[in-house]
C-alpha positions, 0 to 999 in steps of 0.5 A: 205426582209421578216420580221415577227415578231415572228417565232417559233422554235419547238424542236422535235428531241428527242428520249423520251426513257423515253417512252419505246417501245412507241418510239422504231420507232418514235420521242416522238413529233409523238406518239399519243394522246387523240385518234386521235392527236399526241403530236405535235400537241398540240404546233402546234395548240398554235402556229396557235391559237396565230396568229404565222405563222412561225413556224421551226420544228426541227427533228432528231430521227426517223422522218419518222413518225413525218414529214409525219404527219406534211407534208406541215402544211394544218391541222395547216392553216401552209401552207404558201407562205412566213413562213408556217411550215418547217421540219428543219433537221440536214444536211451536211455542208463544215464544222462542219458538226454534229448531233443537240447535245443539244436544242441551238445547234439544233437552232445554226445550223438553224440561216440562217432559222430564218436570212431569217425572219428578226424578232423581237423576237424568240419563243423557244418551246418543242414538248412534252408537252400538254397545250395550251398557248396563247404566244401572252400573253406571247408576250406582257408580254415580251414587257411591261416588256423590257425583253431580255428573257422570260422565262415561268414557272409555279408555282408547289409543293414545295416538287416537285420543286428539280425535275425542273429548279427553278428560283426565282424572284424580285417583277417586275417579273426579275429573279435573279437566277437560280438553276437546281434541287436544293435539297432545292430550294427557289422558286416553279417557274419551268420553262417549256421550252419555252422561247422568246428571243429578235432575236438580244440577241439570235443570239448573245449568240448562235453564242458566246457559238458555241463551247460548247459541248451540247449546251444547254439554261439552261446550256449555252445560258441563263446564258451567257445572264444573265451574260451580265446582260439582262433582264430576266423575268418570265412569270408565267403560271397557266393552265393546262400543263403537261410533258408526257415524261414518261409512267406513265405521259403518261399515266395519261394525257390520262386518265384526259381526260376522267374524268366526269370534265376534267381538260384539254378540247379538245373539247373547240371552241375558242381554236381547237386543229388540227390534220391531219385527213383521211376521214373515216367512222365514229365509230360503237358500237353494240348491245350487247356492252357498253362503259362509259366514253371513248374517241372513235375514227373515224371508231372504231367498239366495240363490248365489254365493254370499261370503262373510256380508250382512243381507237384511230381510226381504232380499233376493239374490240371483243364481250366479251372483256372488256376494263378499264383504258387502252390507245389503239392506231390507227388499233389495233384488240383485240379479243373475250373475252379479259380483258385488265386493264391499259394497253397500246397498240401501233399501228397496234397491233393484240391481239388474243381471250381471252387474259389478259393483267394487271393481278394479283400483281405488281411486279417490271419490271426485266429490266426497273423498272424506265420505265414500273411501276405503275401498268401498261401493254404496247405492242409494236406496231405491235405486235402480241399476241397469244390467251389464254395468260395471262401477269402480271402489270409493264411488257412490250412485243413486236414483233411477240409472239407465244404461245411458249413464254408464258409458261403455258400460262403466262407472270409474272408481272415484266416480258419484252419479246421484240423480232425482235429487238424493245428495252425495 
């Protein structure tokens, strides 16, 4: 029998609708990022630079994209005769055929993957979060203290703490209780999603807690293992990781990449964030073009201004157009004489000549308010934008726009005009 042992679990089948019309046709774990990578990539790359070579991706919204991009795992050195990278989809059984319906359910339903494996210790993962962890540490930290469950968590402000699962602990590091969004919270430790559990412990308490509804940890798997009282420890987490489950988190992440010091570095050595990559020809700036403080990806051609964005591979930007504080994604074409302020732009969006995209006040958006704010402009992908429009801050649009859907040629801010079926 084979034995490895730890295997990771990565959870990748959520909707992130939280992201708008960035996750109309695509699981949130495959949207871009940082230019040339996806969200994915990210614990894929932790797992791989933490000696862990088993690795169980589990998919369930849109994933087309997401399994195409992971593929047989060559990027991550995850292509494995033994272990690797699997895509572990929900599938149809002789009985209690159903939907992954809540992160343990989703893991419940893939017991015989990780049995295959025979090992020690399971690692639990999202696919959302950008950070790099070494979870041999985190490992090792879960041996030393006997802990039937760890638990990562990382210290965060205390006026920000009733947002997160809090747990507090004793001074050895065991946690004595849990509290969801607590409105006045006894500890800033907020958990971050990723657990190790002890293989016998997990199996266990998922098989006992089946027939929850949602089968959740937070909810189900770990309060059950500490009402067996397991051990259950905290490891505590102080580097950089950030949520990107909303726009505006989205981003702002992209954006510290570009700082004079970011606070999160893609370019360091010893830890290499992988990606799937094409061989194409390398980027080109013309002569009467400027860019400052920009992240530009591969076969990318800017005849413009850019200052302080994110442009992803295959991009063209016209001459006279002038780009800031904006996140363009892979194959999209902007036009002469456009002026584009915190927008973000999809893939294999086309965007006419002197277009205007995060212009005049704010305004609060007509139809998402809780989605589409802070000032920002988002185009769904493989949309069309016609020349000589204008649309204003906090508005969303996508789909094949013609002049027609701009009276006077302007959008307001605030405004949503979504056509062929993309949602807000």
């Amino acid at each position: 029998m084979v034995k490895k042992e730890m295997i990771a679990m990565l959870l990748a089948g959520g909707q992130g609708s939280r992201l708008g019309v960035l996750t109309t046709r695509m699981a949130k774990p495959a949207v871009p990022f940082g230019g040339r990578y996806r969200i994915i990539d990210f614990p894929l790359s932790n797992c791989i630079n933490s000696g862990i070579d088993t690795v169980g991706v589990l998919t369930q919204y849109q994933p087309l994209r997401l399994n195409t991009h992971i593929g047989i795992g060559i990027p991550w050195d995850l292509d494995r005769n033994i272990g690797g990278v699997t895509v572990l989809p929900p599938f149809e059984r002789n009985i209690n055929t159903d939907w992954y319906t809540g992160t343990a359910n989703a893991i419940y339903q893939n017991i015989e993957y990780m049995e295959s494996f025979n090992p020690d210790y399971v690692l639990i993962l999202s696919g959302d979060h950008i950070y790099k962890m070494d979870y041999e540490v985190m490992l090792d930290f879960h041996k030393k203290k006997g802990a039937a469950v760890t638990i990562a968590v990382m210290p965060v402000p205390m006026e920000e703490a009733s947002r997160f699962g809090i747990v507090v602990t004793n001074d050895d590091k065991q946690i004595t209780e849990f509290q969801e969004k607590p409105e006045k919270p006894s500890s800033n430790l907020a958990s971050m999603g990723i657990y190790i559990f002890s293989w016998k412990i997990l199996r266990e308490a998922l098989i006992a807690n089946a027939d929850q509804p949602n089968l959740d940890f937070g909810k189900h798997v770990i309060p059950y293992c500490h009402g067996k009282n397991e051990k259950i420890c905290a490891y505590e987490f102080s580097s950089y990781w950030k949520d990107v489950g909303t726009l505006h988190s989205y981003w702002e992440a992209n954006m510290e990449l570009v700082d004079i010091i970011p606070e999160f570095n893609l370019y360091e050595e010893y830890w290499k964030i992988y990606t799937k990559s094409q061989a194409v020809p390398p980027s080109y700036v013309g002569g009467e073009a400027y860019v400052e403080r920009t992240i530009v990806g591969e076969r990318t051609g800017i005849y413009g201004r850019v200052y302080g964005s994110v442009l992803g591979c295959d991009v063209i930007v016209g001459e006279g157009t002038e780009i800031r504080d904006s996140i363009i994604m892979n194959g999209v074409r902007i036009g002469k004489g456009c002026h584009l302020e915190k927008a973000i732009v999809a893939e294999d969006v086309t965007i006419g000549d002197n277009v205007r995209l995060g212009i005049g006040d704010e305004a609060e958006n007509d139809t998402r308010p809780d989605i589409y704010n802070h000032g920002l402009v988002t185009v769904g992908e493989q949309s069309t934008v016609p020349d000589n429009v204008s649309i204003g801050k906090n508005s969303v649009v996508a789909g094949e726009l013609t002049a027609s859907d701009f009276p006077d040629g302007m959008l307001s801010s605030g405004s949503t005009l979504i056509k062929g079926g993309d949602r807000a």
